[in-house]
C-alpha distance (Angstrom), angle and dihedral (degrees) to the residues before:
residue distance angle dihedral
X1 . . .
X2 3.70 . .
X3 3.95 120.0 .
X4 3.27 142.5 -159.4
X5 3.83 145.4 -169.1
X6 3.23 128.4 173.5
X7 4.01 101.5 -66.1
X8 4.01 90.1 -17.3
X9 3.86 115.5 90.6
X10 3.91 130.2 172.6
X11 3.83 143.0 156.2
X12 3.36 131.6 -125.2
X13 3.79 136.5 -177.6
X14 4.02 128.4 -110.1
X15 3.62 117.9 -154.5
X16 4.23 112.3 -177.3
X17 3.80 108.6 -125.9
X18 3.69 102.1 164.4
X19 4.33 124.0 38.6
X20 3.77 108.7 168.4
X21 4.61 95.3 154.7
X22 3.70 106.7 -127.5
X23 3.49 93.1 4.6
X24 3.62 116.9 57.4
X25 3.64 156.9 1.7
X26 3.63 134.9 172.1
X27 4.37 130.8 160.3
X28 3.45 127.9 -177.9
X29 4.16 117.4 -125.2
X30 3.36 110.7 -135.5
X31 4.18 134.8 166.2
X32 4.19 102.1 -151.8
X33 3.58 107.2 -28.6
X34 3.42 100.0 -34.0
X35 3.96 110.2 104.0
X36 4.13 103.2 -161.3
X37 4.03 96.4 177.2
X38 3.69 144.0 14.4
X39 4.06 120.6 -142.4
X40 3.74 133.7 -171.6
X41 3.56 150.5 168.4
X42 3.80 117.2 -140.4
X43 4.22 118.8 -162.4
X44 4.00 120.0 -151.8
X45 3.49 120.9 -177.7
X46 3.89 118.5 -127.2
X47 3.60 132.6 -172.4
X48 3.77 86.7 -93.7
X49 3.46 114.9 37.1
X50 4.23 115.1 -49.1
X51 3.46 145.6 -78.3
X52 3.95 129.0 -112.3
X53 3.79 127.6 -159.6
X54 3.37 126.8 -167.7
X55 4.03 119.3 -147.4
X56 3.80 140.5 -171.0
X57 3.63 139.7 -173.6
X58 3.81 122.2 -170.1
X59 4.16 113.1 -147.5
X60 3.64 85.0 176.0
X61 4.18 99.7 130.7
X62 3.72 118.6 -138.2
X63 3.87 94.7 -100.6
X64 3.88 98.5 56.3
X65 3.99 99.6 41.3
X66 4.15 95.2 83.9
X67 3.98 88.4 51.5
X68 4.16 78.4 48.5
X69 4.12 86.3 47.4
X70 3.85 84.1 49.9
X71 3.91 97.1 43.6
X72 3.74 92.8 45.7
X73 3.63 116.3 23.2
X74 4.14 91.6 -126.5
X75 3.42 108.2 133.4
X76 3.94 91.3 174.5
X77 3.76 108.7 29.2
X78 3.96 96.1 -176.9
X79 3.72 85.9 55.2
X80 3.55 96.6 51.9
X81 3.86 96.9 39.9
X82 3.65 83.4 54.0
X83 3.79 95.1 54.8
X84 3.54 89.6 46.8
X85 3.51 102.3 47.3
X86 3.76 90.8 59.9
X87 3.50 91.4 50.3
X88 4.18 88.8 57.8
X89 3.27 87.1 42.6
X90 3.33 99.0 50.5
X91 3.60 89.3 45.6
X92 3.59 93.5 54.5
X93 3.39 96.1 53.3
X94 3.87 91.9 55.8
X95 3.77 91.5 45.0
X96 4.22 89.6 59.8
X97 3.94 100.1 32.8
């Protein structure tokens, strides 16, 4: 994947490490062998189509996340997952309507 913030940019690799079709799918982002977050998309059926959540988890230990701060310009990365997860999300949801 290729990021960007602001001035910062940076690439990271995706590896898929959960398929379930229709139901889930999650890959870990990870720069060389160090994986520094999980993200996924679960789907829910409703009674009118279904549901998707995005999710996150950071691995990133305490003494790497300034040199992350640095690399990426986040100073609060659950903030700015946040906003961007409702910006795929709301993308999504135009893509399928």
């Amino acid at each position: 994947g290729h990021n960007r913030h602001g001035e910062k940019e940076w690439t990271t690799e995706a590896i898929i490490v959960e398929h379930q079709e229709n139901e889930r799918f999650v890959f870990d982002c990870r720069v060389g062998d160090f994986v520094f977050a999980t993200w996924g998309y679960a789907i829910a059926g409703t009674e009118d189509g279904c549901r998707v959540t995005e999710f996150f988890k950071d691995h990133r230990p305490e003494s790497v996340k300034e040199m992350s701060m640095e690399i990426s310009g986040v100073e609060d990365r659950v903030e700015h997952n946040g906003v961007g997860m409702a910006q795929t999300l709301a993308r999504i949801a135009a893509a399928v309507e």
